[in-house]
Residue frames relative to the residue before (quaternion, step in Angstrom):
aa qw qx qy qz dx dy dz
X 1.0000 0.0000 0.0000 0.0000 0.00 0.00 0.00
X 0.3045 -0.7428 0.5402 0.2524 3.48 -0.89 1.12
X 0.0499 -0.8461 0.5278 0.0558 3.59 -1.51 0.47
X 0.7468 -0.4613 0.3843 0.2860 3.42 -0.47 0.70
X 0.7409 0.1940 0.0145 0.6429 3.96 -0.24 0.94
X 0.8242 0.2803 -0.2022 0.4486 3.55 0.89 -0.02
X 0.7650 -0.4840 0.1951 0.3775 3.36 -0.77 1.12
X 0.5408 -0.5859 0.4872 0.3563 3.84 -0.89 0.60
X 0.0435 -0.6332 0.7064 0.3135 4.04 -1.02 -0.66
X 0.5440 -0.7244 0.4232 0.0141 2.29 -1.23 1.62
X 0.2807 -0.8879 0.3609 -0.0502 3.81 -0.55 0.77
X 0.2302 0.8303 -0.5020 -0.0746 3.59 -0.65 -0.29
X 0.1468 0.8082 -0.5591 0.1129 3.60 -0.61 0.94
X 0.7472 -0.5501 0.2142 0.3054 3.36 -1.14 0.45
X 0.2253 -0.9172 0.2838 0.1654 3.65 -0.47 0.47
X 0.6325 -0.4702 0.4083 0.4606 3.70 -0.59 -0.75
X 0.4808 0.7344 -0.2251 0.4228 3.38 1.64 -0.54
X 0.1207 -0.7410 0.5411 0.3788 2.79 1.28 -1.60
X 0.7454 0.2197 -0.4645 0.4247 3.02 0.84 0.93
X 0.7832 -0.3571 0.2569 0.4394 3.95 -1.44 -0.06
X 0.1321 -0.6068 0.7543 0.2130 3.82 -0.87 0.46
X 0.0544 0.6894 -0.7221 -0.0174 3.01 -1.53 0.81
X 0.3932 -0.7208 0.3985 0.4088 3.47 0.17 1.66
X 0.5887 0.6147 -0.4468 0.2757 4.21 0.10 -1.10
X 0.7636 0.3896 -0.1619 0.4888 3.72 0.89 -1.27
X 0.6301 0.5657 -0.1536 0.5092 3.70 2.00 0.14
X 0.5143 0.6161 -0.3129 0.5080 3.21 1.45 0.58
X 0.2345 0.6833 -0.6655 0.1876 3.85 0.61 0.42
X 0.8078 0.2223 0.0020 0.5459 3.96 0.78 -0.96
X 0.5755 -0.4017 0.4847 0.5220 3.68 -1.26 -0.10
X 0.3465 -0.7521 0.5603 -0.0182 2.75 -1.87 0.86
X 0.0252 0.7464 -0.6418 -0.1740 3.98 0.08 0.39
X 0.0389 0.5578 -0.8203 -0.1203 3.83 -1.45 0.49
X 0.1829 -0.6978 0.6925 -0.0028 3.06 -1.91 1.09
X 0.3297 -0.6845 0.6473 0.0617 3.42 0.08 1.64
X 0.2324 0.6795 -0.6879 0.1053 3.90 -1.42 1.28
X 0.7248 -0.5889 0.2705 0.2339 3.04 -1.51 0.61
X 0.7056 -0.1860 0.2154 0.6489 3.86 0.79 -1.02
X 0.4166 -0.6950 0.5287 0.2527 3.60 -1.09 1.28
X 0.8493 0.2241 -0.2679 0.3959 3.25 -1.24 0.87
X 0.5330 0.6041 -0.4035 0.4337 3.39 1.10 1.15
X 0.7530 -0.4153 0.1979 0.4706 3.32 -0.56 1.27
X 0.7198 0.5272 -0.2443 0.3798 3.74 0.27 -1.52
X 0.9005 0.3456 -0.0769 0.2525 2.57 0.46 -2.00
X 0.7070 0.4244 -0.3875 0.4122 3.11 1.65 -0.55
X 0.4200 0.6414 -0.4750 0.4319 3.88 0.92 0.66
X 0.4601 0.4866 -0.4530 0.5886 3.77 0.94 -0.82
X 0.7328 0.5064 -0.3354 0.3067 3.45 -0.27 -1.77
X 0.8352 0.2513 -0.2334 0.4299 3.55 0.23 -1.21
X 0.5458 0.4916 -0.4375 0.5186 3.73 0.94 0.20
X 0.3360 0.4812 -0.5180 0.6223 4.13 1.11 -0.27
X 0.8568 0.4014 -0.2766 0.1681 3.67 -0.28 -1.66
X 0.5669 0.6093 -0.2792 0.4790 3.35 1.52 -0.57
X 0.6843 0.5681 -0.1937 0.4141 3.32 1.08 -0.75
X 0.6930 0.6115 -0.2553 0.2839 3.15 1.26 -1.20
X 0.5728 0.5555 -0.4580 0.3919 3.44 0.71 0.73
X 0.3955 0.6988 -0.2642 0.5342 3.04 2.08 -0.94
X 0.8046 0.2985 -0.1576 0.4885 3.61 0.33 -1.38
X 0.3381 0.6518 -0.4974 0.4620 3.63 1.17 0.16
X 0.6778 0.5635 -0.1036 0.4608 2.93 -0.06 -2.29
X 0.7640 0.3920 -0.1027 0.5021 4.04 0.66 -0.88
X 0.2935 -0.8343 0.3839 0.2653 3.47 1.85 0.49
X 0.4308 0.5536 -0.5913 0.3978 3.92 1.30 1.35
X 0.3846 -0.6848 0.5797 0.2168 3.39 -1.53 0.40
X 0.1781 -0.7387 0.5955 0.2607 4.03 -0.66 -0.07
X 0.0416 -0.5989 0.7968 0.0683 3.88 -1.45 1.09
X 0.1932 -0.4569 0.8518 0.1683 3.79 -1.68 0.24
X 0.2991 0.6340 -0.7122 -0.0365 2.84 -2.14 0.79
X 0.0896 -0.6573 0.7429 -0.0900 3.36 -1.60 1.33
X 0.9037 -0.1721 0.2944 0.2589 2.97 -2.16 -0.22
X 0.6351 0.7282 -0.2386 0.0970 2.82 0.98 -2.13
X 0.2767 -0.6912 0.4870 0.4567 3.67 -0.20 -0.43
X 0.6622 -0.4301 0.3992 0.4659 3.45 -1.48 0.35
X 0.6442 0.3344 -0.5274 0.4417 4.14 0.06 -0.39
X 0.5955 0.5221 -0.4358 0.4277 3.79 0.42 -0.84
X 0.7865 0.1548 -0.3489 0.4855 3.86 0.15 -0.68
X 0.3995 0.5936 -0.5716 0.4016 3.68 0.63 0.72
X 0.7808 0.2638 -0.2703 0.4977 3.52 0.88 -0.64
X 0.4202 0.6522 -0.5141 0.3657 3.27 1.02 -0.11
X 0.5303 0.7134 -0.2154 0.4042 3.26 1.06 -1.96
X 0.6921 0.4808 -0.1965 0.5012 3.91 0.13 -2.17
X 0.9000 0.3160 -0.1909 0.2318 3.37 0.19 -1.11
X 0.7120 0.4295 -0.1388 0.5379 3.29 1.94 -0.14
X 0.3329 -0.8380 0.3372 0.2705 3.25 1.75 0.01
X 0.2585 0.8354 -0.4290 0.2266 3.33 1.13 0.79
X 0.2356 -0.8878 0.3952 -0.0068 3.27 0.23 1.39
X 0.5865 0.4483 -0.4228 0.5257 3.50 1.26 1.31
X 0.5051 -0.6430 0.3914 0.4222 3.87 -1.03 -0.20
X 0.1302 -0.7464 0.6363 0.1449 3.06 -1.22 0.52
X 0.3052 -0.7742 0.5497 0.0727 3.43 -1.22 1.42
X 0.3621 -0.7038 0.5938 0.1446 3.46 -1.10 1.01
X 0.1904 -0.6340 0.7493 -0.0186 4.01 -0.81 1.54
X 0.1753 -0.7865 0.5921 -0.0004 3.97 0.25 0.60
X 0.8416 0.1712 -0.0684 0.5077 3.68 0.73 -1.34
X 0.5332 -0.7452 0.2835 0.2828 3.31 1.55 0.66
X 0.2008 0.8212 -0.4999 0.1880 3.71 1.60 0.67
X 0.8717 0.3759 -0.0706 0.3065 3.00 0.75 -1.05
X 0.1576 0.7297 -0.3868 0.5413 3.39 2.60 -0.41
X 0.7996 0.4228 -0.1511 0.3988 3.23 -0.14 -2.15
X 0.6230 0.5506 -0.4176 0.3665 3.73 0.42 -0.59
X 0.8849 0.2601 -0.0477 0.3835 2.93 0.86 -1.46
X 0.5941 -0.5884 0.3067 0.4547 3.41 1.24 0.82
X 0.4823 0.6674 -0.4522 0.3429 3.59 0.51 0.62
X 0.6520 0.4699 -0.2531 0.5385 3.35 1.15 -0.75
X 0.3775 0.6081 -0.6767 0.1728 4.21 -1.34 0.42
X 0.7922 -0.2786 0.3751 0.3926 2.89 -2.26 -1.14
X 0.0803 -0.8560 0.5005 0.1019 3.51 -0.79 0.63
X 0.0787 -0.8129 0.5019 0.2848 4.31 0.14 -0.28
X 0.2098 0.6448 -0.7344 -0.0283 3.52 -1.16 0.50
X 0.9062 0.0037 -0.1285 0.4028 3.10 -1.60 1.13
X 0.6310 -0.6059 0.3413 0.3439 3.14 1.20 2.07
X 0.6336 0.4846 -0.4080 0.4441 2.85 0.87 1.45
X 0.1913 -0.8412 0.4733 0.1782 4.45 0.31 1.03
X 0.1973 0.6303 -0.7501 -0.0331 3.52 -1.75 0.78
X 0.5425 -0.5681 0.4696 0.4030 2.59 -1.76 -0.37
X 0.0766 0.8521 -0.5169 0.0283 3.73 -1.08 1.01
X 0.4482 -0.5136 0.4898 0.5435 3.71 -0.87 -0.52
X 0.4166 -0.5678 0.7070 0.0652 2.77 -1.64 1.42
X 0.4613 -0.6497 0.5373 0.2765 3.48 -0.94 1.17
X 0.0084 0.8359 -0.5333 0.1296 3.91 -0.97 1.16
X 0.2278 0.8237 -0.4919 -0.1664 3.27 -0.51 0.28
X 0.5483 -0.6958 0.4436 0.1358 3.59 -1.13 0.96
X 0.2706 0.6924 -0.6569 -0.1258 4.11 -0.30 -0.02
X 0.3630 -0.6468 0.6689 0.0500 3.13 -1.49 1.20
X 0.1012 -0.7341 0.6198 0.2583 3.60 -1.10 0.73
X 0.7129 -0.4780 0.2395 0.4537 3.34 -1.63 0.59
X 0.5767 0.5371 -0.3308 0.5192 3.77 0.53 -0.30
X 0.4297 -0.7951 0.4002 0.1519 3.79 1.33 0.29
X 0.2801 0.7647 -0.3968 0.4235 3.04 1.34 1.04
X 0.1424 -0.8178 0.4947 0.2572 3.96 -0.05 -0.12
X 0.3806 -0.7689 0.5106 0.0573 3.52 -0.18 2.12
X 0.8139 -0.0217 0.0659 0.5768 3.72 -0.10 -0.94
X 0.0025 0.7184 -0.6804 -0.1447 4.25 -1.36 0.33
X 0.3434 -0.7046 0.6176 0.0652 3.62 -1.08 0.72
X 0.1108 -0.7951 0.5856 0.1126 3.46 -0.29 1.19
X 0.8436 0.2548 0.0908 0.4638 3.71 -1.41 -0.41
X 0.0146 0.8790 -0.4739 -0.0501 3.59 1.48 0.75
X 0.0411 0.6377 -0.7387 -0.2146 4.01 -1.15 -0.48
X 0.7339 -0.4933 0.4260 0.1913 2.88 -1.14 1.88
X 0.6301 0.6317 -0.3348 0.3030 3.89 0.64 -1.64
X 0.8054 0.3311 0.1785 0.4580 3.63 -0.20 -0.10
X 0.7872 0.4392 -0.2906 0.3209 3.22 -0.08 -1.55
X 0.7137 0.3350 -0.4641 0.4036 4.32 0.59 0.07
X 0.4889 0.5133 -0.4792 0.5175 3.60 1.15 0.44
X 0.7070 0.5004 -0.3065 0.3947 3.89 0.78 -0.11
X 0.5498 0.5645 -0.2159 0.5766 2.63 1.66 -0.72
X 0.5376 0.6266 -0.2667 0.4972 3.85 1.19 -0.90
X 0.8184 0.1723 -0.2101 0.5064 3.41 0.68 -1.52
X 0.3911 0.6813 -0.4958 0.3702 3.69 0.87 0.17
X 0.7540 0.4070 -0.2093 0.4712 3.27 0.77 -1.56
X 0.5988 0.5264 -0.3278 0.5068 4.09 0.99 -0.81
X 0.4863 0.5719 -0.4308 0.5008 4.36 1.55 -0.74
X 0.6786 0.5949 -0.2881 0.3204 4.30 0.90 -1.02
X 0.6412 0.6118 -0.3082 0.3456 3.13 1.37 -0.66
């Protein structure tokens, strides 16, 4: 179980780059990962393009932005093409890392339980500490909190 104030786990999974993120060699600045359920779904692809609208903001705020889901790398290639989302998104396919970071459990829709990604987001400070974690995100809001969360560090 991640916690606040306590060291990141460290990771590596495939990217949009076409090459590996490993979070350790990815820390020159804060970091926001935003753990989401499935590209191109209503939720998720609003988080995404409001991350994107921001991301100069969070530039300017020495934070980077990673998405990561299920999806496979072609899926967040188009996701990517079709939303102009001018960060990487990594693909956790077998959910090693969902699970690592508390993103992955039981969910219910329509009084019905599985197991899915639980919307999350992570900010990592450059020293690879984890500064702030967002459980059970709503989409509403939540990258402008994240905006003034990160702009509260300075």
């Amino acid at each position: 179980m991640i916690q606040e104030n306590k060291k990141a786990p460290n990771f590596t999974l495939p990217s949009t780059s076409g090459k590996d993120f490993e979070l350790k060699n990815n820390l020159k600045n804060h970091l926001v990962i935003y753990f989401y359920p499935k590209d191109n779904t209503p939720g998720c692809t609003t988080e995404s393009v409001e991350f994107a609208k921001q991301y100069k903001t969070l530039q300017k705020l020495k934070t980077e932005v990673i998405g990561i889901s299920k999806d496979s790398i072609d899926s967040h290639h188009k996701f990517i093409k079709e939303f102009k989302l001018p960060f990487l998104l990594l693909s956790d396919e077998h959910t090693k890392v969902l699970k690592l970071y508390d993103a992955w459990g039981e969910k219910s829709m329509y009084g019905k339980k599985f197991m899915g990604i639980k919307r999350t987001t992570v900010l990592i400070g450059s020293n690879g500490t984890i500064l702030k974690i967002w459980n059970n995100v709503k989409v509403k809001d939540h990258v402008a909190e994240v905006v003034d969360t990160i702009k509260n560090l300075a």
